[in-house]
C-alpha positions as CSV (number, residue, x, y, z in Angstrom):
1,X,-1.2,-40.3,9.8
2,X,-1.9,-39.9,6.2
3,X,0.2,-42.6,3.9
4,X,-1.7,-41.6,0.8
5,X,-4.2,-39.3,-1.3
6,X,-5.2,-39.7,-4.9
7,X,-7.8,-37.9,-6.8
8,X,-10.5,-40.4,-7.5
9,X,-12.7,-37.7,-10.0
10,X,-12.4,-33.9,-11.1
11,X,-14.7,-31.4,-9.7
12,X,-17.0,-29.6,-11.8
13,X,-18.2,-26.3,-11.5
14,X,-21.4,-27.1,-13.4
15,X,-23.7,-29.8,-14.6
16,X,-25.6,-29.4,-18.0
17,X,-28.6,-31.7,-18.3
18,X,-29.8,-31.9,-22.2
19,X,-33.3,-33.3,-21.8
20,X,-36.7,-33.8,-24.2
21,X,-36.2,-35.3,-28.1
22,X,-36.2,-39.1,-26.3
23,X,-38.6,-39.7,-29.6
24,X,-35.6,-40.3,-32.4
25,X,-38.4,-40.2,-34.8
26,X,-40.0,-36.6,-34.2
27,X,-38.4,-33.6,-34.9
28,X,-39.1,-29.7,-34.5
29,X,-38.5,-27.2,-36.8
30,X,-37.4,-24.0,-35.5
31,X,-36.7,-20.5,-36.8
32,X,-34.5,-17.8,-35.8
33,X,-34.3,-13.6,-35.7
34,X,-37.4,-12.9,-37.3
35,X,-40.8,-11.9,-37.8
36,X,-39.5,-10.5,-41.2
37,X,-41.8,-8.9,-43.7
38,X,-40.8,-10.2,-46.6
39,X,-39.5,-14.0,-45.7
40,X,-41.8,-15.0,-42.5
41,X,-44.8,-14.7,-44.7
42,X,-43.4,-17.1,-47.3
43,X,-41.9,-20.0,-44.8
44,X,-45.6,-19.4,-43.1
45,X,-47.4,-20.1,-46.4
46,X,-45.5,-23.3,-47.1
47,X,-45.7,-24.4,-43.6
48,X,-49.9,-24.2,-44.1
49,X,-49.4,-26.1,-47.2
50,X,-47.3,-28.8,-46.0
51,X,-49.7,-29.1,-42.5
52,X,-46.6,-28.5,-40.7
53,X,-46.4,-26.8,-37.3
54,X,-43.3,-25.1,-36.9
55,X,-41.8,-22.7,-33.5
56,X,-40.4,-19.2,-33.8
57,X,-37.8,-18.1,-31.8
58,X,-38.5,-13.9,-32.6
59,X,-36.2,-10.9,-32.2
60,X,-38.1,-8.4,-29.8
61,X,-37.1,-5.5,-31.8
62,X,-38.4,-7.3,-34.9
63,X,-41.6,-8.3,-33.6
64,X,-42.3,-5.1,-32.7
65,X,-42.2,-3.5,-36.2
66,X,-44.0,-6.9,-37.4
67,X,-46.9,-7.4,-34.8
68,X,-49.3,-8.3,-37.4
69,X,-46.7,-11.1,-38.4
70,X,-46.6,-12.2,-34.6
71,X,-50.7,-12.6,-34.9
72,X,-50.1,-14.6,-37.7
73,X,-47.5,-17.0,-36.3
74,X,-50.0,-17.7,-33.5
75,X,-53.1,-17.8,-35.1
76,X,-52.2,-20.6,-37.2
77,X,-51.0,-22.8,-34.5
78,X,-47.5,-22.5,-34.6
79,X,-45.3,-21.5,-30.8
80,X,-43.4,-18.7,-30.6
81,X,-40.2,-18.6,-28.3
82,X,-38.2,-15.5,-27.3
83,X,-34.5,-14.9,-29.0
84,X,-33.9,-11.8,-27.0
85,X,-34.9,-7.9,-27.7
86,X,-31.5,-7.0,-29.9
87,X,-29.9,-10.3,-30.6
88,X,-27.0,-9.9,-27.7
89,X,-24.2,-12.1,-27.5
90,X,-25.2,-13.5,-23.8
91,X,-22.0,-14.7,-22.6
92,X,-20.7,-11.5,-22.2
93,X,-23.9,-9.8,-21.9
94,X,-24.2,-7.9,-17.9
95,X,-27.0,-9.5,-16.0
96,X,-28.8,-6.6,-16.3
97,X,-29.2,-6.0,-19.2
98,X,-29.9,-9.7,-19.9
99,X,-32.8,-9.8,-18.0
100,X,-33.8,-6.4,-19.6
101,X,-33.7,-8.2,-23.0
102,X,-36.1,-11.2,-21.8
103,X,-38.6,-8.6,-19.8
104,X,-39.1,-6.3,-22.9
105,X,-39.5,-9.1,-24.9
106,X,-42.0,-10.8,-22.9
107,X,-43.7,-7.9,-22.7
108,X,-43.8,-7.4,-25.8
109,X,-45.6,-11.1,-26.8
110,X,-47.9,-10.4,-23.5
111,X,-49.5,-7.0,-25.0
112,X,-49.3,-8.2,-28.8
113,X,-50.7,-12.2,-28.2
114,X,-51.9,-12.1,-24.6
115,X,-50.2,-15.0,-23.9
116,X,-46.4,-15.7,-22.4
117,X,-43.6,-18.3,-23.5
118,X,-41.4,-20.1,-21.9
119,X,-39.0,-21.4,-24.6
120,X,-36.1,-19.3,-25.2
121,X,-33.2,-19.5,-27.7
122,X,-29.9,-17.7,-27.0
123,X,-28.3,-15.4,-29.8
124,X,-25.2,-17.2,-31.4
125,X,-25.0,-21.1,-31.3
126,X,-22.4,-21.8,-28.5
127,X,-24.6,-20.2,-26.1
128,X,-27.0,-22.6,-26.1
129,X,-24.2,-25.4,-26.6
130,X,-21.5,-24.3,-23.5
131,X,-18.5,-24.7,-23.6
132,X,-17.6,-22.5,-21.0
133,X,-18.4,-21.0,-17.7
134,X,-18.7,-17.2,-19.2
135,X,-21.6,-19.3,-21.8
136,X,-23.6,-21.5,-18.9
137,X,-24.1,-18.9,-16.4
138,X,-26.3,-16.7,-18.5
139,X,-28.4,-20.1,-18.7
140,X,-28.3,-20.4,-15.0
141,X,-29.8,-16.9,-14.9
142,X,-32.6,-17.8,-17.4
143,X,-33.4,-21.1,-15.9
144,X,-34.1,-19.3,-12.4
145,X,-36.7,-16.8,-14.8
146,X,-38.4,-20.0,-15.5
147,X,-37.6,-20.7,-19.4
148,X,-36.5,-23.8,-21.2
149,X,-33.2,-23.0,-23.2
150,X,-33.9,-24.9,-26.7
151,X,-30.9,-25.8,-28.1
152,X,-30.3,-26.8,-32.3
153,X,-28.4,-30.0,-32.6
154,X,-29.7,-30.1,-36.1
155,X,-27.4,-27.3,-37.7
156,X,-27.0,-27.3,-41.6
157,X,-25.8,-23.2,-41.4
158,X,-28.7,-21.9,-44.0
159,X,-27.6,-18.5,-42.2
160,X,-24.3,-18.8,-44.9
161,X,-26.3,-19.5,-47.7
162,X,-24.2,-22.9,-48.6
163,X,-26.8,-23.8,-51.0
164,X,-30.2,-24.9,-51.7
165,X,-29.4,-28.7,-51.9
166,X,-26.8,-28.7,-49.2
167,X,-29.2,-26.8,-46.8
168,X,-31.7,-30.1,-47.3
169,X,-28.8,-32.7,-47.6
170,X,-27.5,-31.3,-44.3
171,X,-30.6,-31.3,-42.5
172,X,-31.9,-34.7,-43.3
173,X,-28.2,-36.4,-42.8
174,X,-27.7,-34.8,-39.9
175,X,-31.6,-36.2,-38.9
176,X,-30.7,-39.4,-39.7
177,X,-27.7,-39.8,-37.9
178,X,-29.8,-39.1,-34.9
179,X,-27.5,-35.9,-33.8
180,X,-30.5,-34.3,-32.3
181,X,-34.2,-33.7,-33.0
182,X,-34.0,-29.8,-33.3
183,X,-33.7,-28.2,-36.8
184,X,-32.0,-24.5,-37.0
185,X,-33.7,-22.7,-39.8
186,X,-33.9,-18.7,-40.1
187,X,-36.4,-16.3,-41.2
188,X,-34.6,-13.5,-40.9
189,X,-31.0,-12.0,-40.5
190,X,-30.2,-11.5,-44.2
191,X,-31.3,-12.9,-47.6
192,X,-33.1,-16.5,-46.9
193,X,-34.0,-17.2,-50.0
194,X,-32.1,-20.2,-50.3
195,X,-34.0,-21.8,-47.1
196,X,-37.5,-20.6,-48.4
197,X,-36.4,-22.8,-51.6
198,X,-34.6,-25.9,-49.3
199,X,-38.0,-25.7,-46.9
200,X,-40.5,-28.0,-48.9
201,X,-38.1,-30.6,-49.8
202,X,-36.5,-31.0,-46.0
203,X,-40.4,-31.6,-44.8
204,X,-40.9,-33.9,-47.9
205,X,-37.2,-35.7,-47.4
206,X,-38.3,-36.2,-43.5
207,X,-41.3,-37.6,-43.6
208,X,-40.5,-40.1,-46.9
209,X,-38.2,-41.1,-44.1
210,X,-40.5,-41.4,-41.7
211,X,-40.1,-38.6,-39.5
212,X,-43.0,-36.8,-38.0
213,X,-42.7,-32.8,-37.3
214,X,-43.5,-31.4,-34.5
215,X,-43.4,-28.2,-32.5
216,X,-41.2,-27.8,-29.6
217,X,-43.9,-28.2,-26.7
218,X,-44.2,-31.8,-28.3
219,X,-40.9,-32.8,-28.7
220,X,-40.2,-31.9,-24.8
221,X,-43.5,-32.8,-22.9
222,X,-44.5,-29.2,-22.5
223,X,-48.3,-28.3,-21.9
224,X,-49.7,-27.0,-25.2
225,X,-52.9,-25.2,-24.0
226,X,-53.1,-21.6,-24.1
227,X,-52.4,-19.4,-21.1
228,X,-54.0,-16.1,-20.5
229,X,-52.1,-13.6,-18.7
230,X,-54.4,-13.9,-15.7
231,X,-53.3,-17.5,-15.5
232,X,-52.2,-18.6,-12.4
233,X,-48.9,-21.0,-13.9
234,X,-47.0,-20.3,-17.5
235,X,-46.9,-22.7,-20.4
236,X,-45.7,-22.2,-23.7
237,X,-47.5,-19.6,-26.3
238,X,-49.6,-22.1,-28.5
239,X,-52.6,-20.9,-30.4
């Protein structure tokens, strides 16, 4: 006979593992929906300035009007991540068309770079931070393709243009109270003049507090040698 039954846990339809950025004192600087003609060029310039390597998570659709900007991002060492072909709000994206957005744009970095990645950002910030099962199994679906979802715990919204000086007090309070080791910058999506101005003095403000930039294949243990498409496994794309 049964006398009694209680319910010792809840189940759970999915697990989410956040893994990578163990180093509290390295961060990656990543940015969003470009190449773009007239902003990529100037973040790229004070990137070579600073020696800082840097990972761009491109727009397909941009990347194919900008392919000379694309060159550029790899040939001076910086990794390049795919942020779909039309900036698609996953969650309620079909499957389909999903994985038509990561084929085209992985086609795309194939015939332009000869060379594949493996990181991939979603469109829209709750995608990669799910709340919900509509937002994880997209993620499910790219994880099977073989890509790492990176995610941005480091948030300080330069997409709204809050402000020069709150875009860097953001970033490096946000840094120091160890919320992630990922910083969301963009480089395209509408006037980013604000974060071209805010980039120097977040590198600057970092490192005087002794933060060391990295790229993404750092931060999370990822191999960093290039990989031709005749390449019999898939790393990263790394100049």
């Amino acid at each position: 006979l049964i006398t009694n039954e209680g319910l010792i846990s809840y189940p759970s339809p999915f697990v989410i593992t956040r893994w990578g950025g163990t180093n509290k004192k390295k961060i990656a600087l990543t940015f969003d929906d470009g190449p773009d003609p007239r902003y990529t060029p100037q973040i790229l310039e004070i990137l070579r300035r600073y020696q800082t390597k840097a990972t761009f998570f491109v727009i397909g659709m941009n990347g194919s009007l900008n392919p000379d900007l694309l060159q550029q991002i790899a040939s001076e060492g910086h990794e390049i991540g795919s942020h779909t072909f039309t900036h698609p709000n996953i969650a309620v994206t079909s499957q389909k068309q999903l994985e038509l957005e990561l084929n085209t744009t992985e086609r795309l970095l194939e015939s332009t770079l000869k060379r594949k990645s493996v990181l991939f950002r979603p469109p829209y910030g709750e995608d990669a931070e799910p709340n919900t099962p509509d937002q994880v199994i997209p993620l499910e679906l790219i994880g099977n393709l073989g890509y790492y979802t990176i995610g941005m715990k480091i948030d300080p919204s330069d997409w709204n243009n809050p402000g020069i000086d709150e875009i860097v007090a953001a970033t490096i309070k946000q840094a120091e109270n160890r919320q992630g080791n990922v910083v969301l910058l963009h480089d395209s999506g509408g006037d980013r003049s604000q974060t071209i101005a805010a980039l120097p003095k977040i590198i600057q403000g970092l490192r005087q507090r002794g933060f060391e930039l990295v790229p993404i294949s750092e931060l999370i243990g990822l191999d960093r040698k290039s990989t031709r498409l005749n390449s019999s496994h898939t790393v990263i794309s790394y100049a």
